[in-house]
Phi, psi and omega in degrees: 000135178268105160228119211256125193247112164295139144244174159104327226278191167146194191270169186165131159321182151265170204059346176293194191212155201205118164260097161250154208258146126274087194271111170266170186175132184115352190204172199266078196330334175271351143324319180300135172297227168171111174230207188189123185265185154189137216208139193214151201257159207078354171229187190281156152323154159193139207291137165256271203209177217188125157231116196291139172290024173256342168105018174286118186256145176237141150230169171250180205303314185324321193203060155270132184107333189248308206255170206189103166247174196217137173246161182224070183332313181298317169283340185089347301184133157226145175233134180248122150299112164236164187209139179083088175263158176222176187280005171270005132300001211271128170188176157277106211274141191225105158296121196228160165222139166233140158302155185314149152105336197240151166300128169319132145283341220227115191235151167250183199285340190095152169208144163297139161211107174243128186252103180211147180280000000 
């Protein structure tokens, strides 16, 4: 059974920092792409960043420069650093895993990350 577990998420000021974490179990995880969605309701989904099992980063514009996600294979384990947060990050955060090439097969449950004074 596959499963991808968020941590980390939660209220934080703007400009603070916030790490969150993703523990998979169930797939050979370093085959894996490893990305990290985020979604606020009424509006579409959206690719925050992507990590290649090659160690290849994709992020999107909205949060180059600020944000770092990163894997540890041997833990199984992915992190998106995020810094300078501001409140149009505040969303629900999705830890996702897919083969190259493909739509994620694999969503975790989701984490809050609400950015407010």
């Amino acid at each position: 059974q596959v499963q991808l577990v968020e941590s980390g998420g939660g209220l934080v000021q703007p400009g603070g920092s916030l790490r969150l974490s993703c523990a998979a179990s169930g797939i050979a995880f370093s085959s894996y792409v490893i990305g990290w969605y985020r979604q606020v309701p009424g509006k579409q989904r959206e690719l925050v960043a992507r990590i290649f099992s090659t160690g290849i980063t994709n992020y999107a514009e909205s949060v180059k420069d600020r944000f770092t996600i990163s894997r540890d294979d041997p833990k199984n384990t992915v992190y998106l650093q995020m810094n300078s947060l501001k409140p149009e990050d505040t969303a629900v955060y999705y830890c996702t895993a897919g083969l190259i090439g493909r739509e994620p097969d694999y969503w975790g449950q989701g984490t809050q990350v609400t950015v407010s004074s």
